[in-house]
BAGUMAR-53567 format. One record per residue (C-alpha): x, y, z; residue in three letters. Coordinates in steps of 0.02 Angstrom, whole numbers, plus 50000, padded with zeros to 5 digits. Layout:
BEGIN
XYZALA...
//
This chain:
BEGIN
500005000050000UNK500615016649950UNK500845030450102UNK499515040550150UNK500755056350112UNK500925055949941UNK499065053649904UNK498075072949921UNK496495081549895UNK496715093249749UNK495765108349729UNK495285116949578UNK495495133549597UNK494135140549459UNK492915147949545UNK491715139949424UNK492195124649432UNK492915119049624UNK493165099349571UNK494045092249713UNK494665075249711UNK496045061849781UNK497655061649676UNK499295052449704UNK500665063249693UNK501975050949670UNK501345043749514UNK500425059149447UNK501275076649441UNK499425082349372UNK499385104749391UNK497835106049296UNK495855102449332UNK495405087049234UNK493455094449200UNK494015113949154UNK495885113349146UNK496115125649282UNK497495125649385UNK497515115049545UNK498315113149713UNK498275101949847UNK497155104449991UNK497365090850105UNK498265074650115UNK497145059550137UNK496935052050292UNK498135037650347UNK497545019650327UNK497265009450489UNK497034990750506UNK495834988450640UNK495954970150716UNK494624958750782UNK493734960150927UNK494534945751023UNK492904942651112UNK491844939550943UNK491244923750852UNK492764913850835UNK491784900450744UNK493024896250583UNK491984900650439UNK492064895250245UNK491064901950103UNK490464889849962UNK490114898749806UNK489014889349710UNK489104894849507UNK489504912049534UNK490064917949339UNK490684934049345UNK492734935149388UNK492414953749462UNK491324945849582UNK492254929849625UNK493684941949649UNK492644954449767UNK492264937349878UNK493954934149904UNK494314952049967UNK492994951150073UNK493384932250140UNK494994939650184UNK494404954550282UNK493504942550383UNK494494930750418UNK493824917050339UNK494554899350326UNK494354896150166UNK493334897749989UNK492474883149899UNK492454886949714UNK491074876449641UNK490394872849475UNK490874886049330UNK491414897549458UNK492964905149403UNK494764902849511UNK495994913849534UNK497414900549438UNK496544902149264UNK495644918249263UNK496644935949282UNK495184944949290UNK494854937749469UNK496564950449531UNK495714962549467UNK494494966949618UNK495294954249738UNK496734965749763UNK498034950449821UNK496644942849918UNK496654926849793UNK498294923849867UNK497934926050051UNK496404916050054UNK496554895750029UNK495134891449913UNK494864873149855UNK493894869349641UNK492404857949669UNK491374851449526UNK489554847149608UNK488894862549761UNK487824847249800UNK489224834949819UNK490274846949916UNK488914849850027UNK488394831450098UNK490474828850104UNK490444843650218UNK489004838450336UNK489754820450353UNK491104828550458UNK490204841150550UNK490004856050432UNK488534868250483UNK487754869750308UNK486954889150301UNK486244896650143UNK486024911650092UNK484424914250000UNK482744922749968UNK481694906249966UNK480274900450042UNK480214897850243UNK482024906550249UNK482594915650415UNK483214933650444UNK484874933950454UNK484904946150606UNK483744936150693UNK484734920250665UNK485564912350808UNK487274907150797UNK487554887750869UNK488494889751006UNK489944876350963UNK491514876350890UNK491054869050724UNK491474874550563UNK490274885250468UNK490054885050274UNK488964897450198UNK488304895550023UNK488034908049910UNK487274905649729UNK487334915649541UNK486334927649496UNK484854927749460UNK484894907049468UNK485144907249652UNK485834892749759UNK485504874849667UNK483774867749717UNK484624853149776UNK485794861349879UNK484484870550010UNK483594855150078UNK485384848650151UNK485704865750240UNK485414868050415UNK484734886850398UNK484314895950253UNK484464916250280UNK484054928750187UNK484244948650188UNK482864960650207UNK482524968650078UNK481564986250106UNK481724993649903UNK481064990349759UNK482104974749719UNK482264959849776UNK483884956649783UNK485874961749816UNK487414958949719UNK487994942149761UNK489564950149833UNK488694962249930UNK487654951450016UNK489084938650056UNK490034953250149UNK488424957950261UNK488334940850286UNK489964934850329UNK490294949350435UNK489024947750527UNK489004929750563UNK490914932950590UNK490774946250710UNK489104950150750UNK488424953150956UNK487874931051010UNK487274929451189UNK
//
């Protein structure tokens, strides 16, 4: 990661015009306003980045993500970064999804995260899945489905198994055959006019919050 110091908040000074915006001074020697071609000067340099660490009283519960046919590499890459902010064990890749050791577009949003987080090909979701509960694996998938729970009003078992969440493509979902063998199957309120997040987004609510949300 680059230091804080060289990145700043340029101002342009036409009165007009006022664009202000992050720039990195030690790759771009920039003087004039991008929109009006004014001239420009730095304001403020950006704030420096922190790396907050885990509550050591949270969930502790090791956590994996199965992601069942998810197509899109920007997304499969935006998983990883998230599994690695959370801490999580490790990523199933299953079906068509994409991994990191044939597809370059995966780096793309992962930022390094491909290489940080173990992750493991696996043909069949549904095979993966009745593997998993044979040794113990809470099965929990994320879904909008029939008789699903709240997420925020699920509660977390209290042992020390593994957990494997399951997320599926969009707009296919998880595989039909995969929900009956879960143990939960949660689902985000939704208060808009959709029904439905990115797959990516709603793997990082979901992870985080089983990861470090409040269990009594």
């Amino acid at each position: 990661m680059k230091p804080a110091s060289a990145i700043w908040f340029m101002q342009c000074q036409n009165p007009s015009c006022r664009l202000r915006f992050p720039l990195d001074l030690a790759e771009f020697k920039g003087a004039y306003c991008p929109r009006c071609g004014g001239d420009l000067l730095p304001a403020f340099p950006a704030l420096p980045q922190s790396h907050p660490m885990a509550n050591p009283l949270t969930n502790t519960n090791n956590l994996n993500g199965i992601l069942d046919n998810i197509r899109s590499a920007q997304n499969v890459g935006a998983l990883f970064r998230t599994a690695d902010g959370a801490g999580l064990q490790k990523l199933w890749l299953c079906g068509i999804t994409p991994n990191p050791a044939d597809n370059a577009q995966i780096a793309k949003t992962a930022l390094g995260a491909e290489q940080t987080v173990p992750w493991e090909h696996a043909p069949s979701t549904v095979a993966l899945v009745e593997k998993l509960k044979t040794q113990g694996v809470i099965i929990l998938g994320l879904e909008t489905a029939p008789g699903s729970t709240s997420l925020f009003s699920y509660t977390l078992p209290k042992s020390d198994k593994t957990i494997a969440l399951v997320v599926g493509s969009e707009p296919a979902g998880i595989d039909p055959a995969v929900l009956p063998l879960a143990d939960a199957t949660l689902n985000l309120p939704m208060a808009g006019s959709k029904g439905s997040l990115n797959v990516a987004v709603a793997f990082g609510i979901a992870v985080y919050f089983l990861r470090f949300g409040i269990w009594t």
